[in-house]
C-alpha positions in Angstrom: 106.5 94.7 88.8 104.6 97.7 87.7 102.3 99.5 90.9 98.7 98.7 90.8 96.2 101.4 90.2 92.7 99.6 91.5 90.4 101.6 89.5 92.1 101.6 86.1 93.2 98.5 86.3 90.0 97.0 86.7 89.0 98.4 83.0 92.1 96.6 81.4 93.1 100.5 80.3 96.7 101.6 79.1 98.1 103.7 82.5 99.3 107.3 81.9 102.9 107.7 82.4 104.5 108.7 85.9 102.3 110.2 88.5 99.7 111.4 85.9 98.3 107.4 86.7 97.4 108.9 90.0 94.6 111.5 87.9 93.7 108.8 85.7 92.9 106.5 88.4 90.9 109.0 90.3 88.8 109.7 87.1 88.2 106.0 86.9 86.8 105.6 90.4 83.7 106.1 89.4 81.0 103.1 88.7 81.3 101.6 85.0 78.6 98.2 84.3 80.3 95.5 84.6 83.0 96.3 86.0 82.3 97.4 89.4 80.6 100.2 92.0 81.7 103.6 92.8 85.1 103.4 94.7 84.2 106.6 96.0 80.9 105.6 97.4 81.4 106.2 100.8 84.8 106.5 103.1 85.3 103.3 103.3 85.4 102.2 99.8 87.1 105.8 99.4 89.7 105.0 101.6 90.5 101.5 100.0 90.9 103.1 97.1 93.1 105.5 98.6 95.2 103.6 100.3 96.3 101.8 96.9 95.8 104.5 94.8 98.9 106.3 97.1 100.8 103.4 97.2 101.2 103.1 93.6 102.2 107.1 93.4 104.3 107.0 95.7 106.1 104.1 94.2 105.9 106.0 90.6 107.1 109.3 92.3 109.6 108.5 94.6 107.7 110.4 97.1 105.9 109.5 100.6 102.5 109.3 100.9 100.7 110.0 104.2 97.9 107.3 105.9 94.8 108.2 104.5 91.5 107.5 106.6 88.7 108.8 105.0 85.2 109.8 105.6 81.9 109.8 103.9 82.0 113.8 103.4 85.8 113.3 102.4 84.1 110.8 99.5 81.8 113.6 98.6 85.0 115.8 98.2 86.8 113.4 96.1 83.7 113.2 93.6 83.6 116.4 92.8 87.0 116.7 92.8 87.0 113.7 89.9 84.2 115.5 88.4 86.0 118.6 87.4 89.2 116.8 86.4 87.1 114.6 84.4 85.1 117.9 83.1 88.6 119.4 82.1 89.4 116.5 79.5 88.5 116.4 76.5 87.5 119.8 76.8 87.7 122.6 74.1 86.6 125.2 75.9 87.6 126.3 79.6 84.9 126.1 82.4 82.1 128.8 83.1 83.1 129.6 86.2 87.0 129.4 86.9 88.3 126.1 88.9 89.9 127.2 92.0 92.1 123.9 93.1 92.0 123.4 96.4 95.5 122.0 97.7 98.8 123.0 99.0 102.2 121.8 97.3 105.8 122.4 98.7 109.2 121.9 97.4 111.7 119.3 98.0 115.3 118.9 96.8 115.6 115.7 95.5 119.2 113.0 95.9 119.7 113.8 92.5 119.6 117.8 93.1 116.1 117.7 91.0 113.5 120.2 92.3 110.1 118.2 93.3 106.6 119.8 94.0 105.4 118.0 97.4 102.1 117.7 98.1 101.0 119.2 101.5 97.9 119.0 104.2 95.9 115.9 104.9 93.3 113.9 103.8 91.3 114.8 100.7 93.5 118.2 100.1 96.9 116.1 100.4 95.1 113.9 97.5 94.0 117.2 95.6 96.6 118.8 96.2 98.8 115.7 94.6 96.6 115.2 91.6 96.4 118.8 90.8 100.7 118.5 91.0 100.2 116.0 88.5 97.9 117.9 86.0 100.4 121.0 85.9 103.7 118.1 85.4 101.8 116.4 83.0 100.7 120.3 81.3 104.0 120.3 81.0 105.1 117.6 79.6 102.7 117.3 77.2 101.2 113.8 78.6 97.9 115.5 80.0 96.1 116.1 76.4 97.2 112.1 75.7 94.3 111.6 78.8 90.8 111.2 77.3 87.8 110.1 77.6 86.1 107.0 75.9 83.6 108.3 73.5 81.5 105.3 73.9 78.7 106.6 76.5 78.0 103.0 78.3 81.5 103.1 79.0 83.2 106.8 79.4 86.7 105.6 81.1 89.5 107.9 81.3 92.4 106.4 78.6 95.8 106.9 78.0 95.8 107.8 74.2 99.1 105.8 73.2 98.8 106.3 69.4 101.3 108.3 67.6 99.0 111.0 66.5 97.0 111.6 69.5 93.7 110.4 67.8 92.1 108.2 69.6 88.3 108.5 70.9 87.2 105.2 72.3 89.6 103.4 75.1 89.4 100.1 73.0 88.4 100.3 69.3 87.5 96.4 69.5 84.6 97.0 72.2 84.0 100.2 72.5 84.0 101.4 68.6 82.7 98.7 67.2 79.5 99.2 69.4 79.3 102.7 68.5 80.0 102.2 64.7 77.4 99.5 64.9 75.0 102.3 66.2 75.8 104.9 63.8 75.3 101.7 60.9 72.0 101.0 62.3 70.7 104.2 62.6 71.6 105.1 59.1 70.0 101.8 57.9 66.7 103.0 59.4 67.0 106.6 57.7 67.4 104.8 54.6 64.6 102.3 55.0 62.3 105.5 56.0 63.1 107.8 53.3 
């Protein structure tokens, strides 16, 4: 049985691999019609989420994950924490002002003799601090530039690109691309029709 990530999941997207899940699931906290509210709303909602969210990186990592309790201000810090990692996808161009990641990692020797970067701290810089671990793993593996960004602005969830060339735009061509093609249709019918 794979781990649950609550806020992916509910958008029926393709998970990243590993502990990159963890990013993608915090990008996709936010509120998406029809599927749901803001699991970052407040620190309640925040630490539901949370409290799942962990669960399923731990069980993908291997690693511990600590209690989380969280509180509205910590919900503030995880949205703009989401914002910038969702601001660093699909981007071309590096940010104005450099991101400083807030978050402490340590290192672990694993059974296997494998070196592991640990999270460290509490709260919401244990989760940065985790999700930022994740971003440099999955730099490195090459798995981060496979997370995107539907294209389609009603819906604008983080994806796992799966295809083989690493070329797709909208998180499911079916729904998503066929209401943006039908857009682009329409809107060139009417340029016709006017000129």
């Amino acid at each position: 049985m794979s781990p649950s990530w609550p806020a992916t999941t509910r958008y029926r997207l393709r998970l990243a691999p590993s502990g990159l899940a963890l990013v993608q699931d915090l990008m996709n906290t936010r509120a998406i019609a029809p599927y749901g509210a803001d699991l970052l709303g407040d620190g309640a909602t925040a630490s539901a989420w949370a409290v799942d969210a962990l669960a399923a990186w731990s069980e993908v990592s291997g690693l511990p994950a600590p209690a989380m309790v969280l509180t509205d201000r910590d919900a503030g810090r995880l949205r703009i924490l989401r914002s910038t990692l969702r601001d660093l996808i699909n981007s071309d161009t590096p940010p104005e002002t450099p991101v400083q990641p807030d978050g402490t990692v340590g290192f672990s020797l694993a059974g296997s003799g494998e070196v592991q970067l640990v999270p460290r701290g509490s709260g919401t810089q244990w989760i940065a601090a985790a999700c930022w671990t994740e971003v440099v793993l999955g730099q490195r593996s090459s798995t981060w530039e496979r997370l995107k960004r539907c294209r389609e602005p009603a819906c604008d969830s983080v994806f796992y690109d799966r295809s083989r060339n690493n070329s797709g735009v909208w998180h499911d061509a079916k729904t998503c691309g066929n209401r943006t093609n039908l857009r682009t249709s329409r809107a060139r019918r009417r340029t016709v029709a006017t000129a």
